[in-house]
N, C-alpha and C positions, 0 to 999 in steps of 0.2 A: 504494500500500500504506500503511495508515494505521495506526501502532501506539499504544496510551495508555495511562499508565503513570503513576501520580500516587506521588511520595514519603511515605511514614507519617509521617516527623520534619521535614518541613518543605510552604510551603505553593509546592511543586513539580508541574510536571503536563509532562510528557512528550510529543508528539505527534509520532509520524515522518508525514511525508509526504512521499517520495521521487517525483522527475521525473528526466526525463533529457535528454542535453544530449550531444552531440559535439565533443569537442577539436579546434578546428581553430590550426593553429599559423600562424600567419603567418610609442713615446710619445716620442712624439718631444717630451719635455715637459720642460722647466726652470720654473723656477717664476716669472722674466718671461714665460712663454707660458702659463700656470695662470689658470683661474677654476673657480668653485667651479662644479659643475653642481648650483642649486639648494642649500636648507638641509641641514644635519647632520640627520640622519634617525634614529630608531629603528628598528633592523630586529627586523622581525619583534612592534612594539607592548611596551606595558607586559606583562609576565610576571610573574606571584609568583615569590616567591626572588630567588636570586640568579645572573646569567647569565655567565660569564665564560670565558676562555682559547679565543677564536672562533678558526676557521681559515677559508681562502677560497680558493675555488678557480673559475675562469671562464671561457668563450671567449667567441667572436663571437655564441654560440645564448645565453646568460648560465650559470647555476652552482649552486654552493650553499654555504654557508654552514652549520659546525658550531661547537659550544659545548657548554663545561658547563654544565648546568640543575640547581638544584634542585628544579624543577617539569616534569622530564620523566620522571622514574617514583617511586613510591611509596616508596622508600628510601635517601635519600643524596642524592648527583650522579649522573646520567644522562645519555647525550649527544643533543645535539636538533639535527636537520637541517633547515633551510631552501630551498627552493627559491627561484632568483633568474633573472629573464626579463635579455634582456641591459642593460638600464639599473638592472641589481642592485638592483629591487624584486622586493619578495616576492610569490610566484605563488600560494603556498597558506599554510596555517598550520604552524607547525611540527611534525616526528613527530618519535617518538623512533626512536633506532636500535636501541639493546642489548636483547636481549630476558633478557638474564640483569640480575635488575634488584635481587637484595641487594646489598648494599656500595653502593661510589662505583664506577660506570665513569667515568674521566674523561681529559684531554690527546688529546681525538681532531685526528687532522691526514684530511685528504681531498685526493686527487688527482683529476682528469678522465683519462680513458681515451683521451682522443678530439676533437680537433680541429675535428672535424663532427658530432658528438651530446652528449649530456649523460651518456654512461656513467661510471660514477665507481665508487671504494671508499673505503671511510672504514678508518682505522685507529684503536684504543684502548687504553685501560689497564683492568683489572677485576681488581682483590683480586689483583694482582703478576704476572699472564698479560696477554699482548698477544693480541687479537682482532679480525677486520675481518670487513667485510660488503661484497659487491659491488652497486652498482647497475646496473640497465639504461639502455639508450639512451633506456625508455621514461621511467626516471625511478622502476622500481618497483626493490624489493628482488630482486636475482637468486638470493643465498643468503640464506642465515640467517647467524646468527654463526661464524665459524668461528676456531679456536685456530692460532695464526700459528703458537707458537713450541716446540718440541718438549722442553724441558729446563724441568719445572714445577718445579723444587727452587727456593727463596728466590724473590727478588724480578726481575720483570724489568719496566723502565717507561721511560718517555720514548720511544715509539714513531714514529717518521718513517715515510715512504714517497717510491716515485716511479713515473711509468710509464716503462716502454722502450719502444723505438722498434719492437722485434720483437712488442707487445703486451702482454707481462707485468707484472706487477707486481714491484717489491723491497720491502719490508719490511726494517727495520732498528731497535734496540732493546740497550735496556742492560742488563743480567743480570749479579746479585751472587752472586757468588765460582764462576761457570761456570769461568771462566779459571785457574781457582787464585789468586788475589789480586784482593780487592776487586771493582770491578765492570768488565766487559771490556764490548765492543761486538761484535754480532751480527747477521745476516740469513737471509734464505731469501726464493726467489724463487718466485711463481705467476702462473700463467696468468691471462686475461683471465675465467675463469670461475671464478677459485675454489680451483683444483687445486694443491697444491702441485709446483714443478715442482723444487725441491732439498731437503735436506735443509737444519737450519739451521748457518751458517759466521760464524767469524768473522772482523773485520775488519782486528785491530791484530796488526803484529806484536811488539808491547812488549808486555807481558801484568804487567808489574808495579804494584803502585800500581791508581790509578782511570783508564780511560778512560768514555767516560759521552759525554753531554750532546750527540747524533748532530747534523748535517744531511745530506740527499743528495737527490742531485740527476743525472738527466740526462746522460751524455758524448756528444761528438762522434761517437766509437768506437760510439753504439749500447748498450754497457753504462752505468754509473753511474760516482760521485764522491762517497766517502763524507769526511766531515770529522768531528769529534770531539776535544772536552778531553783533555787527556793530563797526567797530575801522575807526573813525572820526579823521581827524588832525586837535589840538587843537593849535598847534602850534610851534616855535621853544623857547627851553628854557632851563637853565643849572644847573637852579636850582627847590625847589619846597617850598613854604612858610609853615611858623608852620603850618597854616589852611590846609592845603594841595592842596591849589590853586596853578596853574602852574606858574612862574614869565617869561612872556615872552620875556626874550633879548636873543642874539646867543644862537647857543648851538646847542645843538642837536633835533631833532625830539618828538614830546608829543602829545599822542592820548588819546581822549577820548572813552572808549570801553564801549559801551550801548548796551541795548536792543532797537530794531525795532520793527514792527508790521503792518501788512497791511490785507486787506479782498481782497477775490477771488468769484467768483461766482461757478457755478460748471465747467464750460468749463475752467477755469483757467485763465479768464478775473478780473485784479485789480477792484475792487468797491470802493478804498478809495485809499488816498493817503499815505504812510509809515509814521507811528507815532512813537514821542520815547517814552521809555516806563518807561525807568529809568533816575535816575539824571545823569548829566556829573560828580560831583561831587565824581563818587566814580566807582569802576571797575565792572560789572556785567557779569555775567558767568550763563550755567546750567539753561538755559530757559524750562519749561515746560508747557504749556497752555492746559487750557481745558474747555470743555462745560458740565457747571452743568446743573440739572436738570431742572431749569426754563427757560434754556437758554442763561443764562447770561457765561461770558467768564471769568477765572480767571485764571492769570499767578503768578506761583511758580518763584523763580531764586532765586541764589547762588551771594552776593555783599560785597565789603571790599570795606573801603575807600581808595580813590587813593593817593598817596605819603607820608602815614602811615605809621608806623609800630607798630601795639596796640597788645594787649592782646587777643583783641576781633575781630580776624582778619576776617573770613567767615562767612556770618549770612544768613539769609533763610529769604527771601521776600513774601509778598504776593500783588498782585496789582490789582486787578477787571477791568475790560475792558468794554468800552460802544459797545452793542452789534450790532450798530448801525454805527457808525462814527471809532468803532476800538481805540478811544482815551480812554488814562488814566481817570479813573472815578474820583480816591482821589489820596490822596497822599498814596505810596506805607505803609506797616504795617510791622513791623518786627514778626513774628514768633514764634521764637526759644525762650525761658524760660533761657539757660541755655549761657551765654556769652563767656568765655571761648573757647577760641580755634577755631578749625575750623570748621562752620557746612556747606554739600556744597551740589549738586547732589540730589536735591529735585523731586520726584514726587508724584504725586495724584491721585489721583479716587471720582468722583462727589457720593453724599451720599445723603440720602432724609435732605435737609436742609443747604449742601454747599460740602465742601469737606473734606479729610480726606489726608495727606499729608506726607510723608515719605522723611526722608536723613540721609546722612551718618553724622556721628557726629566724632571727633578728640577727646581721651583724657577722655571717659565721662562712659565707662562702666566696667573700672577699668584694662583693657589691650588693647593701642593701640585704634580701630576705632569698632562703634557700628551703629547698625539702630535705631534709636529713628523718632515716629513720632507724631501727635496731629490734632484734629478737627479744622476746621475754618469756624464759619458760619456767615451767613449776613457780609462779609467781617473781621470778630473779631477771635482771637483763641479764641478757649472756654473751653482748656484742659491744663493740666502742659504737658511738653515731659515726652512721654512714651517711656521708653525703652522696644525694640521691642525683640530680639536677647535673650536666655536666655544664648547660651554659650558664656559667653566673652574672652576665651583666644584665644590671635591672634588678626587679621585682619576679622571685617561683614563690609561690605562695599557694594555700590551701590545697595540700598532695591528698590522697585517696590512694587506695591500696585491694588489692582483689586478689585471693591465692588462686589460681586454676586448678591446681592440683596441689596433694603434699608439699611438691616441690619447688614448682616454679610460680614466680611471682610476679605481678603487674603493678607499679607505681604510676600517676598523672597527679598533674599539676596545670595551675596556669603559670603563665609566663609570656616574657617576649622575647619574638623569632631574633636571629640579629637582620633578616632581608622587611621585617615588618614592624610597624608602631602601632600595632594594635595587640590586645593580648591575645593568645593562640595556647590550644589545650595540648599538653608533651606527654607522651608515656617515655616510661622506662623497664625494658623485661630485667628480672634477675631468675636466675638458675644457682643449681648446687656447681661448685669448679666442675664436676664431673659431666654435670648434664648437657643435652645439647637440644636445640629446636625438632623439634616433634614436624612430621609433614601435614601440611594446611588440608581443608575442603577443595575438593575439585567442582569445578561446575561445567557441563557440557551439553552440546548439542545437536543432532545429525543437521549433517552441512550440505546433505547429498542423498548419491543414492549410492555410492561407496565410502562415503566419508563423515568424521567425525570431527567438531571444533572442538576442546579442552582448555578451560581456564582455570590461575590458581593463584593467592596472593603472594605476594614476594613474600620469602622467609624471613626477611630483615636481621639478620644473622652472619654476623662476620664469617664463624665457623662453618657455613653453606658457602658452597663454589657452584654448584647445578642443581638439576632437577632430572629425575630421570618417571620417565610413563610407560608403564607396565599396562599390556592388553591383551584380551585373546585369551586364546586356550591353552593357546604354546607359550603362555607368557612372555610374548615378542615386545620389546622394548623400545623406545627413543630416550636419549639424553639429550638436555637442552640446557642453555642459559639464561632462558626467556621467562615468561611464565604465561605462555598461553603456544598450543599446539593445535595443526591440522593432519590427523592420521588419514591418510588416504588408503585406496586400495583395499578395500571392505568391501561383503557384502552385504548385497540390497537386503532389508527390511529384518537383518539380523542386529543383535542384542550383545554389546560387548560388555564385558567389565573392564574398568578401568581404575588405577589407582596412582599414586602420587608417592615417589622417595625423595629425601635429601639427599645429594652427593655432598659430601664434605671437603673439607681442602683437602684432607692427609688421605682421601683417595676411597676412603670406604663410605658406605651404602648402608642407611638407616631402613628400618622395617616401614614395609610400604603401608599406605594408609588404609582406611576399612573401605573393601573393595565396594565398588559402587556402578552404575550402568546406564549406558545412552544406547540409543539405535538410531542406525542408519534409514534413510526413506528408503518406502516399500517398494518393488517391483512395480516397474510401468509396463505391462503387457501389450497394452494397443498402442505405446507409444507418440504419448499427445504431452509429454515433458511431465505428468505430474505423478503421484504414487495412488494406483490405482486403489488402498484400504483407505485412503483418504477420500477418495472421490465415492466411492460406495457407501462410506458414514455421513456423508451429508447429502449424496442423489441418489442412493438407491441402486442395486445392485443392477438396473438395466445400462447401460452401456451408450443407449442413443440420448438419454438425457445427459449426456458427462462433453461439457465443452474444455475443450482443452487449457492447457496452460495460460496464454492469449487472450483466454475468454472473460468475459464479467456476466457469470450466472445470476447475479440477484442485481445489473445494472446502476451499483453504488461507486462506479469509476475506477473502481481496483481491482484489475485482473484478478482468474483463480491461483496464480501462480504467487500473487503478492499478499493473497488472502491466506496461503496457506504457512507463508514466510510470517506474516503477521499473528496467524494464531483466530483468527476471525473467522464466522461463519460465511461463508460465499456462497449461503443460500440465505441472507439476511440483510438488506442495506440498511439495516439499523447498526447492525455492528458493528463499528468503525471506531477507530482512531482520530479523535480531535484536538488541536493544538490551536495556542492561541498566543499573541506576543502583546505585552502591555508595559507602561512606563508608571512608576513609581517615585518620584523624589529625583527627579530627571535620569532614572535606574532604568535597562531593560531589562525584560521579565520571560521567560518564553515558560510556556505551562501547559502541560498534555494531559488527557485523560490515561487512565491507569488501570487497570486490572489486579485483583487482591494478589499477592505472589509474584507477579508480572516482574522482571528483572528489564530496566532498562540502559542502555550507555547513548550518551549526551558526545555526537563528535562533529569536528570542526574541518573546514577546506578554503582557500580560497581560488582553487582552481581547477577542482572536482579532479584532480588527477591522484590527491593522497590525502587522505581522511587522519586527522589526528584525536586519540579518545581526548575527552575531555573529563579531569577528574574520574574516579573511578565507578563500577555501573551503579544505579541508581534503583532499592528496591522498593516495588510497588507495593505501598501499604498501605495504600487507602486508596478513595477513586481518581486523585489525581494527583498531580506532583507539579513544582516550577523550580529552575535555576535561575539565577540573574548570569544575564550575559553581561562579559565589559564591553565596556564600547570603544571605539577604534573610531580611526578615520577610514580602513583600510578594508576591501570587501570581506566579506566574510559568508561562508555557506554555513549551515549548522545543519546537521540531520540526528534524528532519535533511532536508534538501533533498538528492536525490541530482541533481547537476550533470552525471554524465555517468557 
């Protein structure tokens, strides 16, 4: 199907021509067992605007990856999801989520559903409402947006989440003056589809002053573990002693600002009563909790002593939680190695053995603010801080952290590129010294009626030198330095498997990946260019109704030959592919209708003799999608490649 479409105000020319293509899918760490797997990485490429406050979320299948974008919808901030194969390269280009796009949607956090799929929900903030969206196993949008939180009056933001063990979701969020003073903390629990399965509850039972600033996380029990700020009045007083105890005669107002902690079951019924989690003694902030692998609960957070003013102002806590009662196990553990300055915005990910724990640090990577993070097991650090970040000019701040497996681990950050002035989101893989890059998802398509297309993302991987594609019966292979192959010399309307190795530098060959399968187009018998099981599934197995290649059976302007590259019915002139170009904030805009699943690539020519991709393909998750094109003075062709 061939659409063209030339721009009036600029010297732009549009061409869809859509193919199709079949998806085939193919820490035990301290930081003397740390290497880097491969450079600091941009994810997801250079973007306009500005990208920042990522969340991460991963299994063994890989993840995704969200953020705030100023270049994800037409107004404000907007939140933009990433898809991540499991060595947390990007599979597609980014979409956005929110489909309400006035104002800032922004602070999206995401969870996985699911330990063997990539189901997932994202949660966010929009104009003082919390809102989430659920993804499928497939990877597509399952809902639309939907309104979490049931009490619209004032403001409610800073939205967490978690999945339970029974399938649902929790949702959790802070809302001003619900409580009757200031802002209190809240939830409500739903289904795996969407549904809400409570009404919304709150979490504290102190209700005076601010609670606020949530994490939660997972319990043993099946239900959750919600944590949260709590500013307590300490009392009235006008002064504060060397010690930094509060002296309480007149004065003014003095709060103690702590961490809380209480358990939920899965309906979002309390099973304990609210614990504190930190001293009064000193200010705590940047709560993070989470469920390691044996169950046990371990809360990160951000503390300065109160009525100080030292050298060694922000430090990184670690405090172990009884999995049972929800109370402090010992006395909380400092951290951080390195004293100086501020370390604040701590999070983790459970590792076979405890966790693995990332924050932004002040002052330490030799320009401004850096990611450094370190191992903690059996409650102990067991690493020096590593600095994470390899660029240090500027501003890396607010890092996130995702284990894929036991072993290897995914750090992101914001920061800035050294070719851009705007912020841009970086990963960084680490591996055990031992370990090496695992081989990606393959995606392919029959190209033919002997041949097959194969695509696959770069390893990003010092220790990779090639790729090698194993197919067939006889396991006949190619080696490549690319990462994308055309196997020719196949049979018609047969079914290959296909799989995907590393070659290494030092010359040996990693286990190949989980075999997977495209087929060639079928046998054309009467010889009219197209695959006769095609032409019999949408005309019937008579033979005089079947116009050839050439042909347009349903009269919608696009051959059967372009109907079947496209994936369309060419007995339907409803079916079709629409594309549309519009200007924004004097921005071009190009935006196509999509299909749930539908893989597409965005590529560029100006002289129709060589196509270059544009960005990497782009998956269809809702019914449509748009890029901003830059503008040039210089002609320009675009066409949409549909990939599957």
């Amino acid at each position: 199907m061939i659409c063209f479409m030339q721009h009036m105000k600029r010297n732009i020319i549009i061409l869809t021509i859509i193919s199709i293509c079949q998806c085939i899918d193919s820490t035990n760490i301290c930081a003397s067992d740390l290497a880097r797997n491969g450079d600091e990485f941009l994810i997801g490429g250079n973007i306009p605007g500005d990208q920042s406050n990522q969340n991460l979320a991963m299994n063994k299948l890989g993840g995704y990856i969200t953020w705030n974008d100023h270049h994800a919808d037409n107004d404000g901030l907007g939140i933009s999801l990433l898809r991540l194969d499991e060595n947390a390269s990007s599979v597609f280009e980014p979409i956005t989520v929110n489909e309400t796009t006035t104002g800032d949607q922004l602070d999206a956090q995401i969870v996985l559903l699911s330990d063997v799929d990539l189901s997932a929900v994202v949660v966010w903030e929009s104009k003082g409402d919390i809102y989430a969206r659920f993804i499928s196993s497939e990877g597509v949008f399952a809902t639309g947006e939907l309104l979490v939180n049931e009490t619209t009056d004032n403001t409610q933001n800073r939205p967490v989440l978690a999945s339970l063990d029974n399938g649902n979701v929790v949702f959790a969020w802070s809302s001003l003056d619900q409580d009757g003073s200031h802002y209190g903390v809240f939830g409500r629990v739903f289904s795996a589809n969407g549904n809400p399965q409570t009404a919304e509850f709150g979490l504290s039972q102190e209700t005076d002053y601010n609670q606020k600033s949530l994490s939660i996380s997972p319990s043993e029990n099946g239900g959750f573990y919600a944590v949260w700020v709590s500013e307590q009045l300490a009392g009235i007083s006008d002064s504060v002693r060397r010690n930094g105890r509060i002296d309480f005669f007149s004065g003014g107002r003095q709060f103690d600002v702590v961490l809380k902690g209480r358990h939920f079951d899965t309906a979002g019924n309390a099973t304990s009563d609210e614990s504190v989690l930190s001293s009064t003694d000193s200010i705590s902030s940047n709560p993070h909790v989470i469920n390691s692998e044996d169950g046990s609960l371990g809360l990160f957070y951000s503390s300065k002593p109160k009525g100080k003013i030292t050298d060694n102002n922000w430090d990184i806590y670690y405090q172990s939680i009884d999995a049972g009662s929800g109370s402090p196990e010992a006395k909380p553990i400092l951290v951080n190695s390195i004293a100086y300055g501020d370390q604040f915005a701590p999070r983790a990910c459970a590792t076979d053995g405890g966790f693995f724990v990332t924050w932004t640090s002040l002052g330490h990577d030799g320009d401004s603010s850096g990611i450094y993070g370190k191992s903690v097991r059996d409650g102990v650090p067991v690493s020096k801080d590593v600095l994470i970040n390899t660029t240090t000019s500027g501003r890396q701040f607010l890092g996130n952290v995702a284990s894929v497996d036991d072993e290897n681990l995914v750090v992101t950050w914001s920061g800035f590129s050294s070719t851009s002035k705007s912020l841009e989101v970086f990963g960084q893989r680490f591996k055990p010294l031992s370990g090496r890059a695992i081989p990606s998802h393959l995606y392919g398509f029959g190209a033919g009626f002997d041949s097959v297309n194969v695509v696959w993302p770069d390893a990003h991987d010092e220790s990779v030198s090639g790729y090698r594609i194993t197919y067939g019966a006889g396991n006949s292979f190619i080696d490549t330095q690319t990462t994308s192959l055309t196997i020719s010399g196949l049979e018609p309307r047969q079914v290959y498997n296909i799989s995907l190795s590393n070659i290494y530098a030092d010359g040996t060959v990693s286990a190949d990946s989980v075999s997977a399968s495209t087929q060639t187009w079928g046998i054309d018998a009467n010889e009219d260019g197209l695959p006769d099981s095609w032409q019999s599934s949408h005309f019937g197995i008579g033979t005089s109704a079947w116009k050839g290649a050439d042909g347009d059976s349903d009269g919608d302007g696009a051959t059967n030959l372009e109907e079947l590259l496209a994936g369309t019915d060419p007995s339907n002139p409803a079916d079709s592919l629409t594309i549309a170009m519009y200007d924004v904030n004097d921005q071009s805009w190009l935006s196509w209708t999509t299909i749930e699943g539908g893989i597409y690539q965005l590529q560029q020519t100006s002289s129709l003799n060589e196509w270059h991709n544009i960005g990497a393909p782009r998956f269809g998750a809702d019914s449509n999608d748009a890029v901003q094109i830059q503008n040039n003075t210089d002609l320009s062709i675009y066409r949409i490649v549909r990939l599957k």
